[in-house]
N, C-alpha and C positions, 0 to 999 in steps of 0.2 A: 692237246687232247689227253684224257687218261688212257688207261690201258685196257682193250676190249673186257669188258665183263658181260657176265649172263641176265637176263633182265630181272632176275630174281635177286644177283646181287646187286643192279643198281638199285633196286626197290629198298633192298634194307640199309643202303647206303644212305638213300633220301630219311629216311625214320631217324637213322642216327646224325645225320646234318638238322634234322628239323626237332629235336633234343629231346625224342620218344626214349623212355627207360623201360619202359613195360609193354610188352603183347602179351595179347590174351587168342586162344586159340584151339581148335580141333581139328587136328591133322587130315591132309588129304591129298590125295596122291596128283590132285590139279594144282598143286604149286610147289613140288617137292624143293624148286629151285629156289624158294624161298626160305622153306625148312636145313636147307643146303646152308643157304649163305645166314643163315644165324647161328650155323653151328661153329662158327667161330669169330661173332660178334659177342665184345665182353660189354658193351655198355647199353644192352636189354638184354632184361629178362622177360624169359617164355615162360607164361603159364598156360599148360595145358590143363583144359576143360573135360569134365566129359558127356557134355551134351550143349550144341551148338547155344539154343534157347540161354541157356543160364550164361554158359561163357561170355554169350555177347552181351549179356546183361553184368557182369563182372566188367568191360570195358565200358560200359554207360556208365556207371558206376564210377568208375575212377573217371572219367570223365567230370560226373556231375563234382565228383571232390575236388578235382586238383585245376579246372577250370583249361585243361590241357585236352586237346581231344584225345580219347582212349581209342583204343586201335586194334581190331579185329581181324585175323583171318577166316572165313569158311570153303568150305569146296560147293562146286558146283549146288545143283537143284534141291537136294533135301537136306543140305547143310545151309546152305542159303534163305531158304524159306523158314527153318528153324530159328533162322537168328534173326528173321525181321521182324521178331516181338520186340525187340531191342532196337531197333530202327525205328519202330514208332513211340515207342519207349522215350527213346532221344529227341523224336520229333516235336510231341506234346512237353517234356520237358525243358525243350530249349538246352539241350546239353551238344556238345562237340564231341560225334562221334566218326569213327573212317570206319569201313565196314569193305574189305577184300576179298573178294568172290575168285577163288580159282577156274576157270574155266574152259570147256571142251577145247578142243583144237582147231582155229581159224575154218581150217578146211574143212570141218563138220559140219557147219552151220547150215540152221534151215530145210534139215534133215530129221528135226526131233530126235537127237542123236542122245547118245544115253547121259542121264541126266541134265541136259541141254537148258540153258534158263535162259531171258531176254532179260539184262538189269535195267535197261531204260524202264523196261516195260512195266514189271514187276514191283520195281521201289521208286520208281522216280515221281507217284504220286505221295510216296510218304519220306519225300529226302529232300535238301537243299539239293543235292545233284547225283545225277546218273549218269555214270557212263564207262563205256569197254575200252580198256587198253590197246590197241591194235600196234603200236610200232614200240618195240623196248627204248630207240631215242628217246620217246618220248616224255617214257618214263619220269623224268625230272621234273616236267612243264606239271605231269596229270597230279603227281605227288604235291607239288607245291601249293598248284591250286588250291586242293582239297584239304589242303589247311588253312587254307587263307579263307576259303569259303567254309569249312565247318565253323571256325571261331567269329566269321565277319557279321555284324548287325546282331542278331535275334541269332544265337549259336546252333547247331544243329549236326544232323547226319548228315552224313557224304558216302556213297558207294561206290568203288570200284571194281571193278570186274575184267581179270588177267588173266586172258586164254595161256593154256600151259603150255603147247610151242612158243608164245611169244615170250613166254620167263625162265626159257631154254636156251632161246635164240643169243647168241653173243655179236656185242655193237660196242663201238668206242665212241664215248659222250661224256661233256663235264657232266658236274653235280649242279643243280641248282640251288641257290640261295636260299639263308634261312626266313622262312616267315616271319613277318611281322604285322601286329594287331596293329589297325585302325579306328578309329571308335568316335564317334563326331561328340562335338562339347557345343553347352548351350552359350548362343549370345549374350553378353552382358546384359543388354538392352532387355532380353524376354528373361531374363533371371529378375532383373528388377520388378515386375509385372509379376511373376509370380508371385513373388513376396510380398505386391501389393494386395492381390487380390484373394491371399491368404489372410492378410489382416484384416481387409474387409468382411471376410467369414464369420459367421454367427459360430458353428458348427464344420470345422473343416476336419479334414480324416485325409490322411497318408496311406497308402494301399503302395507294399512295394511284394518283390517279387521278378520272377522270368530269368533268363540266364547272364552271364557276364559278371555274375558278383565276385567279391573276393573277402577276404578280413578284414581288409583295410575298408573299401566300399563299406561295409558291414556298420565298421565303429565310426565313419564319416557318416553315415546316414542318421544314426543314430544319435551320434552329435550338433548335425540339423535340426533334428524332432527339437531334443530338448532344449536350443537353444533359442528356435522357434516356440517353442512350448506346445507343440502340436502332438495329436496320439498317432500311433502307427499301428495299422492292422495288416498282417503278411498275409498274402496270398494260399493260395492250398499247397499244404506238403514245403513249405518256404520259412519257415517258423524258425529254424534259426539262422533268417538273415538278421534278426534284431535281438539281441541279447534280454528275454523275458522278464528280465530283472528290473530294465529300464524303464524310469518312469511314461514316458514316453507309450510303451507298450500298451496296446489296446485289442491284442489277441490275434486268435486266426480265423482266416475263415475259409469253407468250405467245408465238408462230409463231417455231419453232429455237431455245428455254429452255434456257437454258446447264443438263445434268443436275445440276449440284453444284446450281442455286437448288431448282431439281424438288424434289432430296431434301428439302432442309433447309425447303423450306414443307411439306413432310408430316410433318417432323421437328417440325415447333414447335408450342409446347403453344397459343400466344394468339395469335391475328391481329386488328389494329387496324388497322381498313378507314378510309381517308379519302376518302369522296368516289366513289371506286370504286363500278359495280354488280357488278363480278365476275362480267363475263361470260365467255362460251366460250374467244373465247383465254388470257383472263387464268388462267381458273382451270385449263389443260390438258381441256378437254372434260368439263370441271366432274372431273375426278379427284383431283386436285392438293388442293382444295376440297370435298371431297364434297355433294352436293343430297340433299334439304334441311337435313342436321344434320353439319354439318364438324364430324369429328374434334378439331379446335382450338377452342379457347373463341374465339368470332368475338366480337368488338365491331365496330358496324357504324353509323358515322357518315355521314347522306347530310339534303343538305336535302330530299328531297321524302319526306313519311310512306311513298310507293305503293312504295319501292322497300327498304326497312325490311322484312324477313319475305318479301318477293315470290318471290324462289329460295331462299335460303340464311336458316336459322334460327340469328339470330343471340341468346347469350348477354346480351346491352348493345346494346340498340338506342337510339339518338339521332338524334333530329331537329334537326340543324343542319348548318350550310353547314362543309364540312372549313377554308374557310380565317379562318371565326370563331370553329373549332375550335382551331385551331392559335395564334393569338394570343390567346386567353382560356387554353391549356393553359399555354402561357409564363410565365402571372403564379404559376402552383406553382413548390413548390420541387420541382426535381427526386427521382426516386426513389433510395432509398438500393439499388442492385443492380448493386454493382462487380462481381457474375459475371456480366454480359451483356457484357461489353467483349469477352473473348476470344470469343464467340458473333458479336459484330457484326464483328471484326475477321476473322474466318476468311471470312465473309459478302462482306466488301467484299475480300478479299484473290482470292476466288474468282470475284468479279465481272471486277476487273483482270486477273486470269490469264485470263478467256475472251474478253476484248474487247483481248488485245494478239494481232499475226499470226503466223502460225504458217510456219513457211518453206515453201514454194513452188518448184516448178518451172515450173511456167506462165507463158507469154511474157506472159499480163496475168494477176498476183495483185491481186484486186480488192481483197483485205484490205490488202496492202501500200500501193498506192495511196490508199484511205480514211485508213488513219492517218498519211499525209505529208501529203496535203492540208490534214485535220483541223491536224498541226502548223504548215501553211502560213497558213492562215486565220484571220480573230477570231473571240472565241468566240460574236461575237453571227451569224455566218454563220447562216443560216435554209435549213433542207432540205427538202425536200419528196417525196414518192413515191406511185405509186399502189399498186399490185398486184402482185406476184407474185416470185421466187426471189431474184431479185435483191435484194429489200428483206432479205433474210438479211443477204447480207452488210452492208447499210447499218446495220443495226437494232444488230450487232453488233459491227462497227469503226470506228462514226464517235460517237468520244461527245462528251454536249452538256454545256454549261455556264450555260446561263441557258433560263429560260419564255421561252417564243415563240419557237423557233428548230426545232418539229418541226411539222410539217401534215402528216397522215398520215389515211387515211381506215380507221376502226376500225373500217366495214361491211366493207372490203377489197375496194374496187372498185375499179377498172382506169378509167386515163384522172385520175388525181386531179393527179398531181404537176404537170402544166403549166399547168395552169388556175389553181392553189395556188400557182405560185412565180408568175406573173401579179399573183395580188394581192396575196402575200407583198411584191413588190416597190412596189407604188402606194402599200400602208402605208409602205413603208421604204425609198425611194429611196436612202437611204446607205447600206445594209446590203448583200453579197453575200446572193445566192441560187442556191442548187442545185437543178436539180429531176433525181430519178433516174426513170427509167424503162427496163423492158424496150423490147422493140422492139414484142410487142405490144400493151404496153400504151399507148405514146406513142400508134400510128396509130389510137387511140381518143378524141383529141385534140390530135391533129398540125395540124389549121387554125388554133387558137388562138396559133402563131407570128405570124399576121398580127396578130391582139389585139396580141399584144407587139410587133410593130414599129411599128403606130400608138400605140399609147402610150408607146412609149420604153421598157419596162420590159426593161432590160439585165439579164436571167436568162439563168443557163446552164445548158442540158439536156444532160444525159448521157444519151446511149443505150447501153443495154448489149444487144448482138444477139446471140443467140443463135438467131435463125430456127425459132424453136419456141414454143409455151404453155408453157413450163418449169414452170412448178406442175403443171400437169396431169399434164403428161409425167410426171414425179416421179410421181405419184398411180398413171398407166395401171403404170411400175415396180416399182412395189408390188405391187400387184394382179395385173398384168396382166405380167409381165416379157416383156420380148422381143417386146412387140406394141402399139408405138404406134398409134392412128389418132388422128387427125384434129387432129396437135396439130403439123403440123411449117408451117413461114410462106415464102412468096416474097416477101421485103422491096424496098422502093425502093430507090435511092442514097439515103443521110439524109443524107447532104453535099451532096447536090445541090439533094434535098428544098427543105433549110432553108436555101441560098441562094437558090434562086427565091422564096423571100420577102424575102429582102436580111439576112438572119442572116449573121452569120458563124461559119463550120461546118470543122469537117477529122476527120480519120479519127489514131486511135491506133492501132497496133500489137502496142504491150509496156506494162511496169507504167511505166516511166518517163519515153514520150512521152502519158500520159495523164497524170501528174499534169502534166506541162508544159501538156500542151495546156488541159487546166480550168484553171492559174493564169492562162496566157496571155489567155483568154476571160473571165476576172474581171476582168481589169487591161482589157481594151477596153472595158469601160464600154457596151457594145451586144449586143441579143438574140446570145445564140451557142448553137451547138451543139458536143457534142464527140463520135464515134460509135466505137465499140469493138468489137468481135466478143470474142465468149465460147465455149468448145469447148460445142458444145449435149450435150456427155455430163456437164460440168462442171454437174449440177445442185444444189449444195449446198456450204457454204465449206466442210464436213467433205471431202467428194471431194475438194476441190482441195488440201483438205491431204495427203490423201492422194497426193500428186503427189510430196510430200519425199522423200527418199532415205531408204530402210527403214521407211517409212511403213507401215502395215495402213491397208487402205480397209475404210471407218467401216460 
């Protein structure tokens, strides 16, 4: 046996055996024992948050990047509920997340004792698992799980929840064993099938996406496509699993789908799903797709059985991980179906024509500025964003070129992108980082600029102001035309904002003092910000194309 510790120190014991580098965190006085025992743990680092919401969005985040679950502390009841935007964050995203709830004292329970919370209760309809600590032995078993269960099948949250006598209590227990992924791989026999009945496709389309990817997945897949000849369309907010450039490419889909992809996925006789669950955005409001029997012969590759039949009744259902798919599919020989080339080339042709800008009259053409940047910058630059109109135009004129370079929240909450380039950049201090946001979305994690001035992490936030809910708004236009409520904003100075924390900040004007201004804030190497106004009627990059000369509005 080892030498009694406290369950707080067994906890950070398990983190550093299970080869965690980073917490993310807002102090609280229900687990001090854990704040304890990292204060003389050198191999993580702490970063303290300051507001539960973002921080745990800062650990989803490294999460969605490093394919490592990220790893959360909060305290009890209004720390806990703060941060399970980030739990469902995780959930809808298919990311590996641990989520540590310090909690009341055993003997309080059931009492409604002050800030008293139930984790089953609470998160266990938005988590792969819930559950309370009760014995510090235990410790090792609860730790190990929840890693083996956040990364196992279809990736996800994990919550645990560590009453603060029991991470006090002193117990003599080994460590448990380091995790290891499991991931199932497709039969020979149903690899062969697939590739037949790809080649028998008039019309076939690769739809990939969901969690579990990596770089390597990334450039295997990719090297399928083309060696198949088939086009690949990524999922929503999943855009750089495939390197844009590749012939191969045949766009994204989900929120503002370029209509050429819309058609040509109702158009196609086969969809070979990688990894994807094909959700709501991806599939157009499941129309695109139809629930439960798509008109297209679906073949539906996912490691977790549960998600196999769950919506969509698929023709070829497979149980395994798409990127042991993709390198197990490599070792066929490619299909003989030289009539898919003009299919994938028209695909990729029509992808390039919706994601180049379109002329402009607007003193700031956001599409203009996206792809000079884009040309300004390397391709491993890392973007990030949270919520709302604004991600139009990003999603659409800023294309990517390698895995890990999108953090995007696929629940589509608001407040992601600053939190997200935070630990986009702790992963990657050599890498630029972008993080976009509306105006309302930043001031939903606008404190977290102090985060990044204590840690040095030299991101730069774009705000795009348009002093409105601009998605909404859009929404009440529809609906509602000629009768906004409750969606127009009285903003700060954000220049002024983000210098009272010692950011360096300035205002744009036009299309060509904002890409100055984001190079300019790349090259200083320190938190910056750069703030823009946007005409709050300018709610969609079609309007704004609409601004050309002999233009029809869209």
């Amino acid at each position: 046996m080892s030498d009694p510790r406290t369950g707080g120190r067994i906890l950070v014991d398990q983190l550093v055996l299970h080869g965690t580098e980073r917490v993310f965190c807002v102090p609280g006085e229900s687990y001090l024992a854990v704040l304890d025992a990292l204060h003389d743990v050198r191999e993580i680092e702490l970063v303290v948050g300051r507001m539960e919401a973002s921080t745990a969005n800062m650990a989803c985040a490294h999460g969605q990047l490093t394919g490592a679950p990220g790893i959360m502390f909060a305290t009890r009841g209004p720390g806990a509920t703060q941060a399970a935007v980030a739990v469902h964050n995780a959930q809808q995203g298919s990311v590996p997340l641990i989520l540590f709830v310090g909690l009341i004292p055993r003997g309080h329970r059931d009492r409604e004792a002050w800030q008293e919370i139930d984790i089953a209760g609470v998160f266990g309809p938005m988590s792969k698992w819930a559950a309370t600590v009760d014995d510090p032995a235990r410790i090792p078993e609860y730790v190990g799980r929840a890693y083996r269960v956040a990364l196992a099948g279809r990736p996800g949250p994990v919550v645990l929840g560590l009453p603060e006598d029991m991470l006090a209590e002193t117990v003599d227990v080994c460590d448990g064993a380091p995790h290891q992924i499991v991931r199932p791989a497709p039969p020979p026999a149903v690899l062969s099938r697939v590739r037949d009945m790809v080649a028998r496709a008039e019309r076939p389309l690769v739809v990939v996406g969901g969690g579990g990817w990596s770089e390597r997945a990334a450039a295997d897949t990719a090297a399928l496509c083309e060696s198949w000849g088939v086009p690949i369309a990524v999922a929503f907010r999943c855009q750089d699993y495939i390197d844009n450039r590749s012939p191969s490419f045949a766009g994204t889909l989900g929120l503002g789908v370029d209509p050429v992809l819309a058609r040509r996925v109702r158009e196609s006789d086969l969809l070979l799903v990688l990894g994807a669950r094909l959700d709501e955005p991806t599939t157009g409001s499941y129309e695109l797709i139809a629930a439960p029997r798509p008109r297209q012969t679906l073949i539906h590759v996912h490691a977790d059985p549960e998600e196999l039949g769950r919506v969509f009744e698929p023709a070829l259902a497979i149980n395994a991980g798409a990127p042991e798919f993709a390198v197990a599919a490599l070792e066929l020989d490619a299909p003989a179906a030289a009539h898919h080339a003009e299919w994938t080339a028209s695909l990729h042709e029509a992808a390039t024509a919706f994601a180049t800008a379109p002329p402009s009259e607007l003193a700031v053409d956001l599409a203009r500025a996206l792809r000079e940047l884009r040309a300004l910058l390397p391709d491993d630059t890392i973007v990030t964003n949270g919520a709302g109109n604004y991600t139009l135009w990003l999603h659409r004129f800023w294309p990517l070129y390698r895995y890990g370079t999108q953090l995007a929240p696929v629940s589509g909450a608001m407040g992601y992108g600053l939190p997200a380039a935070i630990a986009a950049k702790l992963a990657h201090p050599d890498r630029a980082v972008l993080s976009f946001a509306g105006d309302g979305c930043l001031l939903m994690a606008v404190q977290e600029l102090a985060t990044a001035m204590r840690h040095d992490a030299a991101i730069v936030q774009i705000v795009i102001d348009n002093s409105s809910y601009g998605t909404i708004r859009m929404h009440q236009e529809r609906r509602h035309p000629g009768r906004p409520s409750g969606t127009s904003l009285v903003n700060p100075d954000f220049v002024a904002l983000a210098r009272s924390f010692g950011a360096e900040a300035r205002s744009a004007s036009d299309t060509v003092g904002l890409v100055s201004a984001v190079r300019d804030a790349v090259d200083a190497r320190r938190p910056a910000l750069v703030h823009v106004r946007l005409d709050p009627e300018i709610l969609t990059p079609a309007q704004a194309a609409a601004t050309a000369p002999g233009a029809a509005v869209a």
